[in-house]
C-alpha positions as CSV (number, residue, x, y, z in Angstrom):
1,X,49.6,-16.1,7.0
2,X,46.7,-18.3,7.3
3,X,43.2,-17.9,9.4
4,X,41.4,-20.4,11.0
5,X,37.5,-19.8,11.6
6,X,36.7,-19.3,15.5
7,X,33.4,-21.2,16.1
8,X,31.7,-19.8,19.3
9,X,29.7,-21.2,22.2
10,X,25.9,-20.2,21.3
11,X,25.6,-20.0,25.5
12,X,28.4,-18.3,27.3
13,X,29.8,-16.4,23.4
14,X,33.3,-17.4,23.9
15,X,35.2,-19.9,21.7
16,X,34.7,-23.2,22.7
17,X,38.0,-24.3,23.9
18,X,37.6,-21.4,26.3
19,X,33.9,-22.4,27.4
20,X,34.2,-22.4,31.3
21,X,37.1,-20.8,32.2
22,X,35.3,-17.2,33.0
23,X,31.7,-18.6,33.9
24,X,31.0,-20.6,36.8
25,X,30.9,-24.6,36.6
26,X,27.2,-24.6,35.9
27,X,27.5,-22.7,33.0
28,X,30.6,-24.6,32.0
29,X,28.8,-27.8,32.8
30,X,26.0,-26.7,30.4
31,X,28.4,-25.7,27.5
32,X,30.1,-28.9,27.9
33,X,26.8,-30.8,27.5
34,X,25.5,-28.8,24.7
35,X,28.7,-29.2,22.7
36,X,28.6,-33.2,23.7
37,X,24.7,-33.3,22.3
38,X,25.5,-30.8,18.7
39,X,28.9,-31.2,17.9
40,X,30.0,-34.8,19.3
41,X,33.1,-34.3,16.8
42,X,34.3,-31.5,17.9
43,X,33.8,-32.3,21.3
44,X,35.4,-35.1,21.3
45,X,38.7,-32.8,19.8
46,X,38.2,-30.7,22.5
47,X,37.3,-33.0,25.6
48,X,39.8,-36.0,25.0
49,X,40.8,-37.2,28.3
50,X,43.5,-39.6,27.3
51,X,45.2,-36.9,25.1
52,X,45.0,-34.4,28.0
53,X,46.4,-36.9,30.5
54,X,49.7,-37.5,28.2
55,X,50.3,-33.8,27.4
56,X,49.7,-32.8,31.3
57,X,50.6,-35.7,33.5
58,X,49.1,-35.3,36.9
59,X,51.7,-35.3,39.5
60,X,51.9,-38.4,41.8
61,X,52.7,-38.3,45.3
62,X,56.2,-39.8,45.0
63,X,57.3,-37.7,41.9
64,X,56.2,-34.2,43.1
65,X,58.3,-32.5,45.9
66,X,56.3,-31.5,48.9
67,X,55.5,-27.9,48.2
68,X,54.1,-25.7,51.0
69,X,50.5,-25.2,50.9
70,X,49.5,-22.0,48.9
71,X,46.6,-20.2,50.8
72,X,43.7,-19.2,48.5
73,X,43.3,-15.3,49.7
74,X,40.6,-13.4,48.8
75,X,40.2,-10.2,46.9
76,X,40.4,-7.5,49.6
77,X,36.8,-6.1,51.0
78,X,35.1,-8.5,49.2
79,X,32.0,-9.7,50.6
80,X,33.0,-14.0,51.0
81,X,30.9,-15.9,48.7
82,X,30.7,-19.3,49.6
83,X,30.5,-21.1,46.5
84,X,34.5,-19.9,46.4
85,X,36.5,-22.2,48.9
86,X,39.0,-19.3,50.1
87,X,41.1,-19.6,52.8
88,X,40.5,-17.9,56.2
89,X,42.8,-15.2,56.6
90,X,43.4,-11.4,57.7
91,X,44.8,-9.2,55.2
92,X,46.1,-5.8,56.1
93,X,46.8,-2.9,54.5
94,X,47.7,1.1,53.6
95,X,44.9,2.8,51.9
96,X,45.8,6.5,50.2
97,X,43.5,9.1,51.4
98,X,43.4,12.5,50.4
99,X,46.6,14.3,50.0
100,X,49.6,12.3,52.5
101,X,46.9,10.8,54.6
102,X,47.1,7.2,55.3
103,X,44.3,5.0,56.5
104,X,45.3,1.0,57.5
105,X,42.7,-0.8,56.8
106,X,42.1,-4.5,58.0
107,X,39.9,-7.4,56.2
108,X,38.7,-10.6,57.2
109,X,39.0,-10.5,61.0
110,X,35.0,-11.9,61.3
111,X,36.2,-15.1,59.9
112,X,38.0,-16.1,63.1
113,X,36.0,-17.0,66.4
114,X,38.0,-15.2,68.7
115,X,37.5,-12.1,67.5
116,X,34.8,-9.8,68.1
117,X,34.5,-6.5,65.7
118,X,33.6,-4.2,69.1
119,X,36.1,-4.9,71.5
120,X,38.9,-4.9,68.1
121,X,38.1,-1.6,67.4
122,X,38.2,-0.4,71.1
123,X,41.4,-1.9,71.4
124,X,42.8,0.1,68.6
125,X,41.6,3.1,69.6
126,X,42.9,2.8,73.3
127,X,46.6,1.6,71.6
128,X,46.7,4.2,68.5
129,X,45.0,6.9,70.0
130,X,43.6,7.9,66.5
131,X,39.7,7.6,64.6
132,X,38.7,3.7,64.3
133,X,35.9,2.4,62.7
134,X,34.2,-0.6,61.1
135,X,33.2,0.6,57.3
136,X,31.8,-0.9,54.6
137,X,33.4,-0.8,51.4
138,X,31.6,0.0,47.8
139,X,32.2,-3.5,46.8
140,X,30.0,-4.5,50.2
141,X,32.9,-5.8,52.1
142,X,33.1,-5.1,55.7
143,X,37.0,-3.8,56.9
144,X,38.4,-2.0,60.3
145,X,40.1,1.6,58.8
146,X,42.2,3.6,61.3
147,X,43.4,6.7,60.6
148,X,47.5,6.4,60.2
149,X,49.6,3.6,59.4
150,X,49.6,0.9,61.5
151,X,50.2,-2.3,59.5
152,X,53.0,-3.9,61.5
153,X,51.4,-3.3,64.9
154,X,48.0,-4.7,63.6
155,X,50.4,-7.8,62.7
156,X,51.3,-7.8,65.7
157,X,48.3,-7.7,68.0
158,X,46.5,-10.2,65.5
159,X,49.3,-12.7,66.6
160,X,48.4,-11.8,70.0
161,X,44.8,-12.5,69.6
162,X,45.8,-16.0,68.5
163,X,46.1,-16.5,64.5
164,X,48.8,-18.3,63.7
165,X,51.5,-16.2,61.7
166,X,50.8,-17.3,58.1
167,X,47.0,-16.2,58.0
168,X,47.5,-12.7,58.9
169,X,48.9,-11.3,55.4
170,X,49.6,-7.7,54.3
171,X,47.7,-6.5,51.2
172,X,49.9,-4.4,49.6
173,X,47.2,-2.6,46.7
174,X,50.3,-2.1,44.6
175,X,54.0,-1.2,44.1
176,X,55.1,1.5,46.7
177,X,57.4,4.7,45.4
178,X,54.9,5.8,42.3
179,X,55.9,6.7,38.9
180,X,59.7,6.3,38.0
181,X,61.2,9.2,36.9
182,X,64.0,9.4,34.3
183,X,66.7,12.2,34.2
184,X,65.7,15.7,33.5
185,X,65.5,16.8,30.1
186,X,68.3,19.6,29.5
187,X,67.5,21.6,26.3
188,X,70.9,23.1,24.5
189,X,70.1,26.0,22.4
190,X,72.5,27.4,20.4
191,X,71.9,30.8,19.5
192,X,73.2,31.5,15.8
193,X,75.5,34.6,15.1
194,X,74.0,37.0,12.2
């Protein structure tokens, strides 16, 4: 077995081939720089262009296949951040209360003209007859949560309200049906004769 010696980035502390995939582009703007202006050699290993271009051909328009359009969805209940180019879009989902209870919770609905947070919520409550209201999550993001679940009939009236069918997404937070469980253990004891 052989080692190779990491050499690390004196500004973000990660290895330099890894410099700018976790920061932001300033910071991997900066490392790029500062590598360029200490260690021309090695960035020159690193950084090569031409070499990159013949291991990972871009894709031209008449050799790719026309792929549909993969839509950029935010983490759900996160406050937007504009320097991040997501897509609009309205995710839905089931969050686990206490116990069985269910709340459907719905994200990203202020991103769309047409819709105004008030009347939503009055709508839901006059359809669902349950508890509506517009919370805000600990991560500072703001979401409709109604008591029950309702995911495929808020589908359905944000189709009504006019967003097209692909925007409005459902945000499953994870698989559904819990912890597998394997067969039940059977003990055999056999009881010795003395």
């Amino acid at each position: 077995m052989s080692f190779r010696e990491v050499e690390y980035c004196p500004l973000c502390g990660v290895p330099f081939e890894y410099c700018g995939i976790n920061g932001s582009r300033k910071a991997a703007e900066a490392c790029k720089a500062w590598l360029q202006a200490n260690r021309p050699e090695l960035f020159t290993l690193i950084h090569n262009e031409e070499a990159d271009a013949a291991v990972n051909p871009l894709p031209t328009t008449e050799t790719a296949p026309q792929k549909a359009k993969q839509l950029a969805v935010p983490p759900f209940g996160c406050p937007r951040n504009p320097a991040k180019h997501y897509d609009a879009c309205v995710q839905v989902r089931i969050a686990q209360g206490c116990g069985r209870k269910q709340f459907t919770q719905i994200d990203g609905y202020d991103l769309f003209p047409q819709i105004e947070a008030k009347k939503l919520v009055k709508q839901f409550r006059h359809r669902f007859a349950c508890g509506v209201a517009e919370t805000e999550l600990y991560s500072g993001g703001m979401v409709i949560e109604m008591q029950g679940a309702y995911v495929n009939e808020c589908k359905a009236i944000m189709l009504e309200l006019g967003i097209p069918k692909e925007l409005v997404l459902d945000a499953a937070p994870g698989k559904k049906g819990g912890r597998k469980k394997g067969p039940k253990r059977i003990e055999k004891r056999v009881i010795g004769v003395k």
